[in-house]
PyMOL commands that place a pseudoatom at each C-alpha (Angstrom):
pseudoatom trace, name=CA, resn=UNK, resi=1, chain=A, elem=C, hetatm=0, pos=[-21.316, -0.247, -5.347]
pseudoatom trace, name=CA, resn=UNK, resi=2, chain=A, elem=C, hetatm=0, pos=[-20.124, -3.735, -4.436]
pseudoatom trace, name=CA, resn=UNK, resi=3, chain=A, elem=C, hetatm=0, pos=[-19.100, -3.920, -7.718]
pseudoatom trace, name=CA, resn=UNK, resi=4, chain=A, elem=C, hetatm=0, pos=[-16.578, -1.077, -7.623]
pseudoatom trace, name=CA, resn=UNK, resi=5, chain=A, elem=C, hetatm=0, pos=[-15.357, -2.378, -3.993]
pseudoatom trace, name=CA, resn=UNK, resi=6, chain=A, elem=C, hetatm=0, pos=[-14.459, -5.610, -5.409]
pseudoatom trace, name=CA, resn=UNK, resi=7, chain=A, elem=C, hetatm=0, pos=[-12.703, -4.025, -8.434]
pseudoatom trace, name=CA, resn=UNK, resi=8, chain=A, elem=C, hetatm=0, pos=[-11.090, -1.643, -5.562]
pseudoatom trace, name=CA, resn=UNK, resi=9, chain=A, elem=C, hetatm=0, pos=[-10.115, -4.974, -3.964]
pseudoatom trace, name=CA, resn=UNK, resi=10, chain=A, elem=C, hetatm=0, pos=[-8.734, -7.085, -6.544]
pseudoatom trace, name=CA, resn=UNK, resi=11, chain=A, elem=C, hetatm=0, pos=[-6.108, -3.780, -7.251]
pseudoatom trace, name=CA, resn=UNK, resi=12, chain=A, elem=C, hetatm=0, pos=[-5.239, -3.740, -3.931]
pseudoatom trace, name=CA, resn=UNK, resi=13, chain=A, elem=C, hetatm=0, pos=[-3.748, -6.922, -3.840]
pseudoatom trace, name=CA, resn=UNK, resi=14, chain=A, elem=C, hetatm=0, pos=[-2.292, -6.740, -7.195]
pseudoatom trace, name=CA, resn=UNK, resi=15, chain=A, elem=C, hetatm=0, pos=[-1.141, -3.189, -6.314]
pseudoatom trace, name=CA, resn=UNK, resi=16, chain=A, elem=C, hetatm=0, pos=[0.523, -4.624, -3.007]
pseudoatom trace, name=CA, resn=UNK, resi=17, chain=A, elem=C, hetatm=0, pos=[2.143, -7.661, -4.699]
pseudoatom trace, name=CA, resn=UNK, resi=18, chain=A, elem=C, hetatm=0, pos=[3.782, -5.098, -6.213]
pseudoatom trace, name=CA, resn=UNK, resi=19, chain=A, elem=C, hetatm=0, pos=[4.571, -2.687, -4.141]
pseudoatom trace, name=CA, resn=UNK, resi=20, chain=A, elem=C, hetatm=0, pos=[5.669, -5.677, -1.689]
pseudoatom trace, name=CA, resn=UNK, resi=21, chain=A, elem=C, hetatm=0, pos=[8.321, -6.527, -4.454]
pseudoatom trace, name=CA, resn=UNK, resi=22, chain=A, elem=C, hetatm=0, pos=[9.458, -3.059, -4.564]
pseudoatom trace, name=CA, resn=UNK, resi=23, chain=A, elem=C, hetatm=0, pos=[10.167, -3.581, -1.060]
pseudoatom trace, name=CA, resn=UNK, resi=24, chain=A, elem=C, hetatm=0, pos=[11.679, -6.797, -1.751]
pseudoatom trace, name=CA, resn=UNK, resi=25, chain=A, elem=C, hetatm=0, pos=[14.403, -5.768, -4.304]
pseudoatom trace, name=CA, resn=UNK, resi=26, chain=A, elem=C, hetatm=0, pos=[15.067, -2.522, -2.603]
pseudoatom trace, name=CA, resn=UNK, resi=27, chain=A, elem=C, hetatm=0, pos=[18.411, -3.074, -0.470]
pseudoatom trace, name=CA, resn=UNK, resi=28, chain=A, elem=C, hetatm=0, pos=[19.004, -6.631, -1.031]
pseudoatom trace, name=CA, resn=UNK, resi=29, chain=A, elem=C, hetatm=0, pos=[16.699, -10.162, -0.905]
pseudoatom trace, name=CA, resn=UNK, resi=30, chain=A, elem=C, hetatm=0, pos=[13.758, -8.779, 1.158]
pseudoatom trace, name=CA, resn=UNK, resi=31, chain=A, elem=C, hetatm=0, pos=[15.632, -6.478, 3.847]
pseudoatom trace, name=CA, resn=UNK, resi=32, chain=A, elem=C, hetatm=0, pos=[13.028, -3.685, 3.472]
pseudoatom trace, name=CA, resn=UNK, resi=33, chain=A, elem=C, hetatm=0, pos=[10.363, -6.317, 4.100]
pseudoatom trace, name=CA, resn=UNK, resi=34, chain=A, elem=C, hetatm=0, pos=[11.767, -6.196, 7.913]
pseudoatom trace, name=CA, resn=UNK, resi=35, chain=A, elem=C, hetatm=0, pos=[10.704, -2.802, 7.725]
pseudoatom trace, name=CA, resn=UNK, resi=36, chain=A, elem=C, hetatm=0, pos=[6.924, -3.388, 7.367]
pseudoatom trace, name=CA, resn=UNK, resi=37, chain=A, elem=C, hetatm=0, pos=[6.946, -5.966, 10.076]
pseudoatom trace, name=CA, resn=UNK, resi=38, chain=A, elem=C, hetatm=0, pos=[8.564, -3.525, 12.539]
pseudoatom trace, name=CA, resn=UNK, resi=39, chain=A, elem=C, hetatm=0, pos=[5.624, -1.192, 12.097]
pseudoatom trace, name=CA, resn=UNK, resi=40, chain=A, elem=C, hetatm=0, pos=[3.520, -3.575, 14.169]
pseudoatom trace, name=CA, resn=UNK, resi=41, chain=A, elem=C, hetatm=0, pos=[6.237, -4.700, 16.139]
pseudoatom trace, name=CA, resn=UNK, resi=42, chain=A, elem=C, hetatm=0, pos=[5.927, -8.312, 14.317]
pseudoatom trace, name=CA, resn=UNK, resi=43, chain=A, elem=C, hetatm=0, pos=[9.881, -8.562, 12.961]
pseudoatom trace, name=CA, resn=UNK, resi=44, chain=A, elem=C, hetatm=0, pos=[11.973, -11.158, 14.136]
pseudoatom trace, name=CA, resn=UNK, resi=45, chain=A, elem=C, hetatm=0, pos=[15.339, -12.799, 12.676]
pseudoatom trace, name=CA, resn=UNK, resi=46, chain=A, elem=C, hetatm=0, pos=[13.739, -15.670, 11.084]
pseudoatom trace, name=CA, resn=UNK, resi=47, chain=A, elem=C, hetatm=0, pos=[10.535, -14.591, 10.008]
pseudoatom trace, name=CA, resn=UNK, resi=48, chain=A, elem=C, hetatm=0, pos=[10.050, -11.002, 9.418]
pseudoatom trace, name=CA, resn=UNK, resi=49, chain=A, elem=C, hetatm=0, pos=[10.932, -10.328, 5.779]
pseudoatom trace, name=CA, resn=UNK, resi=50, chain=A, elem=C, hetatm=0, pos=[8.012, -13.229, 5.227]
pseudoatom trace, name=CA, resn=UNK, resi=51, chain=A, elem=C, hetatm=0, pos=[5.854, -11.468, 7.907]
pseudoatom trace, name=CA, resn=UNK, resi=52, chain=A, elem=C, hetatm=0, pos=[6.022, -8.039, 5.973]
pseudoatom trace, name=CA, resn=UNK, resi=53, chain=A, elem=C, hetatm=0, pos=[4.973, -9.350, 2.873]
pseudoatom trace, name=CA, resn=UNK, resi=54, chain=A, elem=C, hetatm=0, pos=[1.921, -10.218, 3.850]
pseudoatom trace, name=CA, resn=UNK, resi=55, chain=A, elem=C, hetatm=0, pos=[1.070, -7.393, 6.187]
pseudoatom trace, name=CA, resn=UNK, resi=56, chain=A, elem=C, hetatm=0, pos=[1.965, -5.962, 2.929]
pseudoatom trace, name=CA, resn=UNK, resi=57, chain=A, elem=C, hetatm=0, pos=[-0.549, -7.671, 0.895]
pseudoatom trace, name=CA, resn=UNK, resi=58, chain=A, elem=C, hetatm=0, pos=[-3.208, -7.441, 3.735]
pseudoatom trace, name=CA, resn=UNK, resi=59, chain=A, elem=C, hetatm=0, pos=[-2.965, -4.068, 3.823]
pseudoatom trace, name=CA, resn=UNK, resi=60, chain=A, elem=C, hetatm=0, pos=[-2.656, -3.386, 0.272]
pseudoatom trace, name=CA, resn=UNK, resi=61, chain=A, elem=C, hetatm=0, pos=[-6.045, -5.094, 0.501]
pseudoatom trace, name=CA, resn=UNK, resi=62, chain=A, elem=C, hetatm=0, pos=[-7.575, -3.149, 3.281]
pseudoatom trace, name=CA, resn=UNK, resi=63, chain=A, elem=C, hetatm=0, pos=[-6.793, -0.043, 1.373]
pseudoatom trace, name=CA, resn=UNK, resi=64, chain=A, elem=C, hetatm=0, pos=[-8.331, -1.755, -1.962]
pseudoatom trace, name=CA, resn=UNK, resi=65, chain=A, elem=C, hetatm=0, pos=[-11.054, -1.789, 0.079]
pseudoatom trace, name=CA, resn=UNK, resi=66, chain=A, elem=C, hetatm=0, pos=[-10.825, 1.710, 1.377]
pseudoatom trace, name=CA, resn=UNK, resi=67, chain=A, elem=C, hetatm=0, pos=[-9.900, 3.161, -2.244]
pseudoatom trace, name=CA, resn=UNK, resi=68, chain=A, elem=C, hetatm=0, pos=[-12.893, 1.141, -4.175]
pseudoatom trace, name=CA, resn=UNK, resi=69, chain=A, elem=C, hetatm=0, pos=[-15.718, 2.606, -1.342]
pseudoatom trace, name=CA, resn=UNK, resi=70, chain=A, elem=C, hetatm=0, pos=[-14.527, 6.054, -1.940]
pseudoatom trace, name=CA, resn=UNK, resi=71, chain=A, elem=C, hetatm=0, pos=[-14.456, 5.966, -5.883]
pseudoatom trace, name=CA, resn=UNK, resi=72, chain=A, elem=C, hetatm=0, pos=[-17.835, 4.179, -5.452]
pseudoatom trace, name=CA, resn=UNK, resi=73, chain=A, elem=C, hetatm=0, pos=[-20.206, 4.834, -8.404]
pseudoatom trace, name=CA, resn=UNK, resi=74, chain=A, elem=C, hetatm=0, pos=[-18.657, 8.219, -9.669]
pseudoatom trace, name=CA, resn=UNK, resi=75, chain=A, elem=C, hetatm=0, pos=[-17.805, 8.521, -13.298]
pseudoatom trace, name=CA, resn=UNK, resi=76, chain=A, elem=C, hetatm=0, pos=[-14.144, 7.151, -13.384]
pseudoatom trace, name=CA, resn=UNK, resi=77, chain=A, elem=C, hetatm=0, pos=[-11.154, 9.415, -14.776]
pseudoatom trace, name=CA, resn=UNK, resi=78, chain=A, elem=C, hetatm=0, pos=[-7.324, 8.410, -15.036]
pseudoatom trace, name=CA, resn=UNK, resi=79, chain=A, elem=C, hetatm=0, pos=[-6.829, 11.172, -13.003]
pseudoatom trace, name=CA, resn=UNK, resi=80, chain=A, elem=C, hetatm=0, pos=[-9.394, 11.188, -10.273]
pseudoatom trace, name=CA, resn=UNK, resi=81, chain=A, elem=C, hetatm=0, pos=[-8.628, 7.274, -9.672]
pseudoatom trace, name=CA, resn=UNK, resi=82, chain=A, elem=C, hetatm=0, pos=[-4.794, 8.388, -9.883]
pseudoatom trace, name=CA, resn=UNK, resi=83, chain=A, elem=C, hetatm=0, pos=[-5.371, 11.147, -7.193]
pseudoatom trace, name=CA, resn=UNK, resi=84, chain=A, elem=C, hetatm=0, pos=[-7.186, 8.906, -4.913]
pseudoatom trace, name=CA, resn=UNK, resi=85, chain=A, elem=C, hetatm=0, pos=[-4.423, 6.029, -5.141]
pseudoatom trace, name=CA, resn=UNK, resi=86, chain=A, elem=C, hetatm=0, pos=[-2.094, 8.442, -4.355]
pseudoatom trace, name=CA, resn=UNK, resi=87, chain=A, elem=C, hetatm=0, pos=[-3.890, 9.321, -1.385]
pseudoatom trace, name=CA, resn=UNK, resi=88, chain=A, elem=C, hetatm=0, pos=[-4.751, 6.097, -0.493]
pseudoatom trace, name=CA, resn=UNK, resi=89, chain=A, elem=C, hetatm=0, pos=[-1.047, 5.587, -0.491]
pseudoatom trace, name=CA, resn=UNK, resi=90, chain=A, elem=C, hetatm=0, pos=[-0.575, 8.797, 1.885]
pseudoatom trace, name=CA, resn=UNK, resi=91, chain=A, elem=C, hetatm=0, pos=[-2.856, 7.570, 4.185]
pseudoatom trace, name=CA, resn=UNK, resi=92, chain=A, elem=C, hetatm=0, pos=[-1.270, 4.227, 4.454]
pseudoatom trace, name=CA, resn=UNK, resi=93, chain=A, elem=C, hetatm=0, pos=[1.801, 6.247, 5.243]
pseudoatom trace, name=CA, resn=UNK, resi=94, chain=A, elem=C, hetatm=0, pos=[0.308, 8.504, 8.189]
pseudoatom trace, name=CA, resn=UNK, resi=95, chain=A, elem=C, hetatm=0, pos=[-1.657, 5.721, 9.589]
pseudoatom trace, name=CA, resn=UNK, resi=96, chain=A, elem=C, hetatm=0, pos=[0.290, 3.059, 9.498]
pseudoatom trace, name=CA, resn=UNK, resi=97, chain=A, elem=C, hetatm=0, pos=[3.961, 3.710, 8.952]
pseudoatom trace, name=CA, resn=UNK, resi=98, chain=A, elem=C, hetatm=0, pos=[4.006, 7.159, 10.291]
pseudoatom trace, name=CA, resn=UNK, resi=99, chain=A, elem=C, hetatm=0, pos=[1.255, 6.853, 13.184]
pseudoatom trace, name=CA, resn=UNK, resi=100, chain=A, elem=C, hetatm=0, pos=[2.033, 3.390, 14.242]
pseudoatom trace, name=CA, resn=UNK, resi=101, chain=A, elem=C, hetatm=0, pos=[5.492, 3.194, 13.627]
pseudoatom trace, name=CA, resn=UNK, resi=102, chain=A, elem=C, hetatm=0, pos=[7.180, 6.126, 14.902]
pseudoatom trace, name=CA, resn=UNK, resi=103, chain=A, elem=C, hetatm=0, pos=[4.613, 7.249, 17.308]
pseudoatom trace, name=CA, resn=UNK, resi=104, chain=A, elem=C, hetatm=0, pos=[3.532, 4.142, 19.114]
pseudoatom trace, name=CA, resn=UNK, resi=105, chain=A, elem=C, hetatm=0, pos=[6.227, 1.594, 18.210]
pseudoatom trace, name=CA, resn=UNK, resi=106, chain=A, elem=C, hetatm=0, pos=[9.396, 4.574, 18.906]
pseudoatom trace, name=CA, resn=UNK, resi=107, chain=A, elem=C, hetatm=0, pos=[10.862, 4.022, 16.017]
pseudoatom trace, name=CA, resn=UNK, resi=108, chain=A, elem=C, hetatm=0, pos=[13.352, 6.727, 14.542]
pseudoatom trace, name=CA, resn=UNK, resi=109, chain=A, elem=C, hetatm=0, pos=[11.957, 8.553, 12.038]
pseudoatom trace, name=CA, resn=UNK, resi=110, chain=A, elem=C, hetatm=0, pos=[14.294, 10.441, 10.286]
pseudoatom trace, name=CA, resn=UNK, resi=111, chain=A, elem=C, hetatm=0, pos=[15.218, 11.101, 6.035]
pseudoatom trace, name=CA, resn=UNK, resi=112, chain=A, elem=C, hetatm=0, pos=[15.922, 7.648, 5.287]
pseudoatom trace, name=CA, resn=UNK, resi=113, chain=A, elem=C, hetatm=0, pos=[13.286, 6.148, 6.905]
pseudoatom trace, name=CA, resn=UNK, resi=114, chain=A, elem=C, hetatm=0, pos=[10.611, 8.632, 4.968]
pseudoatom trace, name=CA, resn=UNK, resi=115, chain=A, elem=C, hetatm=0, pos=[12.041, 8.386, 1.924]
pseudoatom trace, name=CA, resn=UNK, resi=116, chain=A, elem=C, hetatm=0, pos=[12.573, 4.219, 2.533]
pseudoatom trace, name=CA, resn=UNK, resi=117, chain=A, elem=C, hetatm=0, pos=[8.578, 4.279, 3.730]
pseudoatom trace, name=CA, resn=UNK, resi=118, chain=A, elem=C, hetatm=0, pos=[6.926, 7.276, 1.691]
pseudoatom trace, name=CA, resn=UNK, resi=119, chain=A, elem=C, hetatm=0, pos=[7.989, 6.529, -1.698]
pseudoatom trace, name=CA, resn=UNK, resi=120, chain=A, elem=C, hetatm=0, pos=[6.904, 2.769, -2.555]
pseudoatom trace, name=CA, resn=UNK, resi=121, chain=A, elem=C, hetatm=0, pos=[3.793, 3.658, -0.718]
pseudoatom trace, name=CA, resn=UNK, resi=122, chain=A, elem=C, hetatm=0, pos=[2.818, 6.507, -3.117]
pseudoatom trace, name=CA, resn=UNK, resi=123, chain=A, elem=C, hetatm=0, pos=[4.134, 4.169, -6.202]
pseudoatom trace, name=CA, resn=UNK, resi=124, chain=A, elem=C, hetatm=0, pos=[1.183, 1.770, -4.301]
pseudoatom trace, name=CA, resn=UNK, resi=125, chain=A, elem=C, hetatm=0, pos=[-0.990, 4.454, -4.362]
pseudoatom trace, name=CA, resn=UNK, resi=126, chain=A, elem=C, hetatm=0, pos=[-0.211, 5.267, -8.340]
pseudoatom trace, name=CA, resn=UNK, resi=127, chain=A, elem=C, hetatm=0, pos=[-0.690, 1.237, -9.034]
pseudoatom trace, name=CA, resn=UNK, resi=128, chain=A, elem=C, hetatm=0, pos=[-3.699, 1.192, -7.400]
pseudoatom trace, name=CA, resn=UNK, resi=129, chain=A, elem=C, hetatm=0, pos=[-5.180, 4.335, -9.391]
pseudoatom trace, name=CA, resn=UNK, resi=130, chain=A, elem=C, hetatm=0, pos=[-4.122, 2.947, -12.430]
pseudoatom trace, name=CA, resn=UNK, resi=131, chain=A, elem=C, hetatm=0, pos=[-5.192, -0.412, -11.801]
pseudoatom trace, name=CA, resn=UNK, resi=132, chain=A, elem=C, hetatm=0, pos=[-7.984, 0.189, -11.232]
pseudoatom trace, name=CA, resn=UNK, resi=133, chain=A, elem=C, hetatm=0, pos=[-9.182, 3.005, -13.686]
pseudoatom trace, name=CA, resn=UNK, resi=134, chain=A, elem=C, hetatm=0, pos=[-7.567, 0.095, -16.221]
pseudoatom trace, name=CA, resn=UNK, resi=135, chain=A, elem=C, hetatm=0, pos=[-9.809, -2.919, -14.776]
pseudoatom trace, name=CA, resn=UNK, resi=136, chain=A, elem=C, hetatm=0, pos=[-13.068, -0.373, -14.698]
pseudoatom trace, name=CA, resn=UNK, resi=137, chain=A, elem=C, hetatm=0, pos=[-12.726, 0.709, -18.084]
pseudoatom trace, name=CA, resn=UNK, resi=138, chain=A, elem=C, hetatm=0, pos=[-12.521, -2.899, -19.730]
pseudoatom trace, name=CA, resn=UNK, resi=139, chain=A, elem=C, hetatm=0, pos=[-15.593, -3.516, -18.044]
pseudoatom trace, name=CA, resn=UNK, resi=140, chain=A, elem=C, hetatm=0, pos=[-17.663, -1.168, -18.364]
for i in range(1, 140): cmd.bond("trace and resi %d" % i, "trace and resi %d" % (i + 1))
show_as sticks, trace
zoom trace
């Protein structure tokens, strides 16, 4: 079981590396980033673009986490680990963008910012599935 939390791990961050460079070539030199860091209410002039990469890649980590202790020691499938990246990705959405972004930080939620928020999130979720189905199958 550690074993497959570890793996779940390691994809995380590799999964939010890149998911935080989705957000970084988005609209322009890491504008999106900004985005991330108002979800906790962290963005400021200087320093939130760098600020919302690495809530990105801590939390891209703490859903690693989440996604390797729910795959646990089940037989792994490309599309059982892709379904539960996805909604690992989902959940990052309603908890963190969603819930703690609109709801308890007022911001606006409206088409652009779900599309802006939902979408690299579930491509997180899909690098995370495959990532890890990938990193299980070379070693088993």
């Amino acid at each position: 079981m550690l074993k497959t939390i570890r793996l779940g791990l390691l994809a995380g961050v590799t999964a939010g590396f890149l998911a935080a460079l989705l957000y970084v070539v988005d609209y322009g030199p890491g504008n999106s980033l900004d985005g991330v860091a108002q979800w906790f209410a962290l963005d400021s002039q200087g320093a939130g673009r760098i600020i919302g990469f690495l809530l990105m890649l801590v939390l891209g980590t703490v859903f690693g986490i989440l996604f390797g202790t729910v795959t646990g020691r089940r037989q792994v499938t490309l599309g059982r680990s892709l379904g539960v990246g996805l909604l690992m990705g989902f959940i990052w959405w309603v908890v963190v963008a969603f819930f703690l972004g609109t709801v308890i930080n007022h911001l606006r939620f409206n088409l652009s910012f779900w599309l802006a928020t939902f979408v690299p999130l579930l491509v997180y979720g899909l690098l995370l599935g495959s990532i890890s189905f990938r990193w299980r199958i070379q070693q088993a």
